[in-house]
C-alpha positions in Angstrom: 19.2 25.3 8.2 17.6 22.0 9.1 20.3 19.1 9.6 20.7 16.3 6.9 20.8 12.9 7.6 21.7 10.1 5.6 19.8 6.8 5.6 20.6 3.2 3.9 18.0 0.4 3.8 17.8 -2.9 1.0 14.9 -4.2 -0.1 13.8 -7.8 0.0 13.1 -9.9 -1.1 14.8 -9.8 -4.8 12.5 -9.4 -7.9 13.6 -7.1 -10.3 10.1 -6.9 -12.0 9.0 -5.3 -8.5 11.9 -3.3 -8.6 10.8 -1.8 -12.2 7.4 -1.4 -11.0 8.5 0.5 -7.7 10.9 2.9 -9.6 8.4 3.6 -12.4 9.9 4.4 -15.8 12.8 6.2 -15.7 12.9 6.6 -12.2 9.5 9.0 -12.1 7.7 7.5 -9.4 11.3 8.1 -7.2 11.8 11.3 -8.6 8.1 12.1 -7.5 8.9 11.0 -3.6 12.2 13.3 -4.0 10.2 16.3 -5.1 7.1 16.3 -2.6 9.7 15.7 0.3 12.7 17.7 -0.9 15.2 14.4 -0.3 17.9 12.8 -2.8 17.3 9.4 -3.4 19.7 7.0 -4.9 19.8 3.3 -5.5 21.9 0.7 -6.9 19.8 -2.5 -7.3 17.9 -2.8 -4.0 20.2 -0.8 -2.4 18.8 2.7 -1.3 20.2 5.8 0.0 18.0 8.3 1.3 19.4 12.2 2.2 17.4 14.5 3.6 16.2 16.0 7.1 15.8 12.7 9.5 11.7 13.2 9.3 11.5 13.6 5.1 14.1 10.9 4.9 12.3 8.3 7.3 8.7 9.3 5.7 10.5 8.2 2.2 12.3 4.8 3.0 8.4 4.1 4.6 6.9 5.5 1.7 9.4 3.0 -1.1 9.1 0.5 1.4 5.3 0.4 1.7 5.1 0.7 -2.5 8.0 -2.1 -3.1 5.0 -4.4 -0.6 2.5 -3.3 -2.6 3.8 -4.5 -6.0 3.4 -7.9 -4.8 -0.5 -7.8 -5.8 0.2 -4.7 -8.0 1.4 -5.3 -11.6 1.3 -1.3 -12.5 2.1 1.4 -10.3 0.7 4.5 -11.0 0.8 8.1 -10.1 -2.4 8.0 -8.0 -0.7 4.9 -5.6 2.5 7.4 -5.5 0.3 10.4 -4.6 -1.9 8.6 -2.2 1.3 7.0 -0.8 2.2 10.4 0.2 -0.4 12.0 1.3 -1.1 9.5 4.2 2.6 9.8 5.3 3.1 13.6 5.4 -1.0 13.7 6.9 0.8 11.1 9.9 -3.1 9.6 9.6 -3.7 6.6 11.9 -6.8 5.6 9.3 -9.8 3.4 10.6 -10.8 -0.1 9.1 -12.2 -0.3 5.2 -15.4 1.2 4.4 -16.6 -1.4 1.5 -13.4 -3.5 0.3 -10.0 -1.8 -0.2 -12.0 1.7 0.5 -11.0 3.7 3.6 -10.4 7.3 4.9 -6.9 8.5 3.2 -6.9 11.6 5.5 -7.7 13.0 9.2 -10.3 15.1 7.6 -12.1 11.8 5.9 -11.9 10.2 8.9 -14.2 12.9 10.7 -16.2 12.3 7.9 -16.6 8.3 8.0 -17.5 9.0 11.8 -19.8 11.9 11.2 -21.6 9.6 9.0 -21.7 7.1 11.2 -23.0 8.8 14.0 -25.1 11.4 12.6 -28.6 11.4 10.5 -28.1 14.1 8.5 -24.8 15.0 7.1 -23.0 18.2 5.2 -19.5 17.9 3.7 -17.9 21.2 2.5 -14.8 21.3 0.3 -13.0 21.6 -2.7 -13.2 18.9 -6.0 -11.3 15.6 -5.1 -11.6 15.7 -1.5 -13.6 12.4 -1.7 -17.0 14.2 -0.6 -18.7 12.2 -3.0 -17.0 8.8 -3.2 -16.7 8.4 0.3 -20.5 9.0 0.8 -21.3 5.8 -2.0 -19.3 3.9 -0.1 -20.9 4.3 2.8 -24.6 4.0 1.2 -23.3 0.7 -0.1 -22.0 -0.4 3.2 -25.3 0.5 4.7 -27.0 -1.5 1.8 -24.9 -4.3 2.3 -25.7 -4.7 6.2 -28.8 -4.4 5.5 -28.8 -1.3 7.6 -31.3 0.3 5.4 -33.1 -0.9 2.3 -32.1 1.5 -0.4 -30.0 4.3 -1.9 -31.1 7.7 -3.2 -29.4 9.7 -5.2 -30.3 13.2 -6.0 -28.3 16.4 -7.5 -30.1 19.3 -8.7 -29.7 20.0 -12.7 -29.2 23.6 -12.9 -28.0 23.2 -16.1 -31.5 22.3 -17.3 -32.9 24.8 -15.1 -34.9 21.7 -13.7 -37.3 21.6 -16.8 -36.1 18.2 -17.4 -39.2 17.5 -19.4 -38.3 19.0 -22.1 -35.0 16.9 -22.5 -35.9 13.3 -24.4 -36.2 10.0 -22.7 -37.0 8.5 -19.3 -36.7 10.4 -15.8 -33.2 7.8 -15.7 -32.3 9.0 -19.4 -33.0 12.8 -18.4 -31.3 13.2 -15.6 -28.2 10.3 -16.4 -25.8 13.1 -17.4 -26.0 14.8 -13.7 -25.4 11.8 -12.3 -22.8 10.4 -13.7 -20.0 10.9 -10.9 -22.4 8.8 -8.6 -22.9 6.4 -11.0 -19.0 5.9 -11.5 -18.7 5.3 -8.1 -21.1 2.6 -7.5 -19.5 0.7 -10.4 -16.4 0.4 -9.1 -17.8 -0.6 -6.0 -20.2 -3.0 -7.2 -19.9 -3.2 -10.9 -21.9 -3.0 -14.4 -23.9 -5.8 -13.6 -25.1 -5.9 -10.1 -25.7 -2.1 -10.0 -28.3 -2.5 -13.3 -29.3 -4.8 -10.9 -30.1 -2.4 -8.1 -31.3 0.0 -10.9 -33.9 -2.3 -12.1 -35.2 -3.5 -8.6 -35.2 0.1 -7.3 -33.3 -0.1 -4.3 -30.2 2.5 -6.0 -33.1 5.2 -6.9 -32.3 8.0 -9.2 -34.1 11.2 -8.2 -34.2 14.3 -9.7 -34.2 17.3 -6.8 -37.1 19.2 -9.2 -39.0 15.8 -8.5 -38.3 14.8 -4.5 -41.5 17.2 -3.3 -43.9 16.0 -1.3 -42.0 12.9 -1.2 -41.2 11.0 2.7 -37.8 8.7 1.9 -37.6 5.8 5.2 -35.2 3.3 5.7 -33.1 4.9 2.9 -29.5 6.6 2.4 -29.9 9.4 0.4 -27.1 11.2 -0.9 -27.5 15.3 -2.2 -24.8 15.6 -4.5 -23.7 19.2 -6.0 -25.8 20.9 -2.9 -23.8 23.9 -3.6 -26.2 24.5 -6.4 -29.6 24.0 -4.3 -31.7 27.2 -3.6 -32.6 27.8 0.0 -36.2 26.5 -0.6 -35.1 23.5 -2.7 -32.3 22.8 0.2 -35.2 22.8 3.0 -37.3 21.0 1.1 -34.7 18.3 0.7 -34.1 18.0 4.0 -37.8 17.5 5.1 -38.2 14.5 3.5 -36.0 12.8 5.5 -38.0 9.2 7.4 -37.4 6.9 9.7 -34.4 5.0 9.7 -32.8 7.1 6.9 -29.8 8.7 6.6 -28.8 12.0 4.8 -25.5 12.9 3.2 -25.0 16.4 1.2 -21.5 17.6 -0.6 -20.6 20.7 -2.0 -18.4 23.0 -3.3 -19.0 26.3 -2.1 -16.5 28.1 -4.5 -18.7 26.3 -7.7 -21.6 27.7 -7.2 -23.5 27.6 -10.6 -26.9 29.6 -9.9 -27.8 32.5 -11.4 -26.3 35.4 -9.6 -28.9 37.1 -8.2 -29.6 33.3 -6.2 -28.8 32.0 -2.8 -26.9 29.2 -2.3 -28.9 26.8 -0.2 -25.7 25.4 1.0 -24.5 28.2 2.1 -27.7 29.3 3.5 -28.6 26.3 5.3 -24.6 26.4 7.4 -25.9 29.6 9.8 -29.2 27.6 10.4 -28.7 24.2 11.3 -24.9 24.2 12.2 -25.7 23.8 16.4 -28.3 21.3 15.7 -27.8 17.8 17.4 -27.7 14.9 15.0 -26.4 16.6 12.3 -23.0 17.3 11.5 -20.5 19.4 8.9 -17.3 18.0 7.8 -14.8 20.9 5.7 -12.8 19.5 3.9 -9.3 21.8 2.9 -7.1 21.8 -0.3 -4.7 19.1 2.1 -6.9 16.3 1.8 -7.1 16.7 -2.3 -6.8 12.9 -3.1 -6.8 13.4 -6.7 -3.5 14.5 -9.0 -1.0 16.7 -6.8 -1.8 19.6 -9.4 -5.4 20.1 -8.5 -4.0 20.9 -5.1 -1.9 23.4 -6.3 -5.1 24.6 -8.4 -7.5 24.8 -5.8 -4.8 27.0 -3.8 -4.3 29.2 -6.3 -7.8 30.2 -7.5 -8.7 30.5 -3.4 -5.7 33.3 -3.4 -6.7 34.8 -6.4 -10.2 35.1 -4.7 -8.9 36.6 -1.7 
């Protein structure tokens, strides 16, 4: 049995409005830090006693500390800051500068993926929903944008279900193939907003592109981003990837447990790891259940379907 230690720390300064917001209400966003470290924690006023083992009960006064700071520009906490909060502590991550903002790696595994990006042309990230596969790879597009590093961002994810025969859907290409996009569109407004990313829309330089209609296509001084790549086909995945130019960058995420072709298809994400995995200048970041960013329970979801699976 591991040994308990008992630590005792006060908060400062005063401000029982910050106080409130720390402990959440009734207590939930302590009782949250007690149940993902296994610690008691008790407090009268700004007073706090932490018992655990002397790691879990460090990692939680740095966790309430680092919260009780944060509610000075924080009017809400909510469970995602808790969760988030967490995750870096128990991960021990020494995380790199911000990407765009207040956007950064939240884990050792999105790190490796910042880098990767930064250091690579083409790029494949592998893992489960809420890893950040996605987000992280707007940010960086934007980033790029921003530096002028390259002159515009494509974004591309296959519509498989559509079976690509978007013309019979009504509206525009935009209109048609808006619903598939949507995650990536999220993302870029709320890194750049409603307004400026019409903006972008309307100028062309963020490019909506429909995988059915990227052949025979050459993309330079672009970041183009592959969403959903799990649900390419092994021609559609090279043919992707050879329209890579100069001065562009390429970034494709997937899920390789959601595949959503018809069974009797390849995955071209799965294909394309055998093939290209030893090439230099292109890299592959997994990603694992751990580095879940999202609500705790789609970790514990993820976990469970992959033992059921095996």
């Amino acid at each position: 049995m591991k040994h308990k230690t008992t630590l005792h720390f006060t908060l400062a300064p005063e401000d029982s409005q910050r106080l409130l917001n720390l402990c959440g209400q009734y207590n939930i966003n302590l009782k949250t830090i007690e149940k993902q470290l296994d610690v008691e924690i008790n407090n009268r006023g700004y007073n706090f006693t932490i018992r655990g083992t002397k790691s879990t009960a460090q990692q939680a006064q740095q966790i309430i500390e680092q919260l009780y700071q944060s509610t000075t520009d924080k009017e809400f906490l909510d469970p995602k800051d808790v969760h988030l909060a967490l995750h870096n502590i128990t991960e021990k991550t020494t995380l790199t500068r911000e990407i765009i903002g207040s956007i950064k790696p939240r884990s050792k595994n999105q790190q490796l993926y910042i880098n990767n990006i930064n250091t690579h042309d083409i790029n494949f990230s592998i893992g489960p929903a809420g890893t950040g596969k996605t987000y992280l790879a707007v940010a960086c597009a934007v980033n790029a944008l921003k530096k002028d590093e390259v002159r515009r961002i494509v974004l591309v994810r296959p519509a498989v279900e559509a079976g690509e025969r978007l013309g019979f859907l009504p509206g525009n290409l935009a209109q048609k193939i808006d619903p598939y996009l949507k995650p990536l569109y999220d993302s870029l407004y709320e890194m750049l907003g409603f307004e400026q990313v019409n903006q972008l829309l309307s100028k062309n330089t963020i490019e909506i592109a429909p995988l059915a209609y990227m052949r025979g296509r050459t993309l330079n001084d672009a970041f183009i981003i592959l969403d959903e790549g799990q649900n390419t086909t092994p021609k559609q995945m090279k043919m992707f990837l050879t329209r890579i130019g100069f001065n562009s960058k390429a970034v494709i995420t997937g899920d390789i447990t959601q595949i959503d072709l018809e069974q009797n298809k390849t995955s071209g994400l799965l294909h394309v790891i055998n093939i290209l995995k030893n090439i230099q200048g292109i890299s592959f970041t997994t990603f694992q259940s751990i580095d879940i960013v999202r609500h705790p329970l789609v970790q514990k979801i993820v976990e469970a379907y992959a033992k059921h699976q095996d």
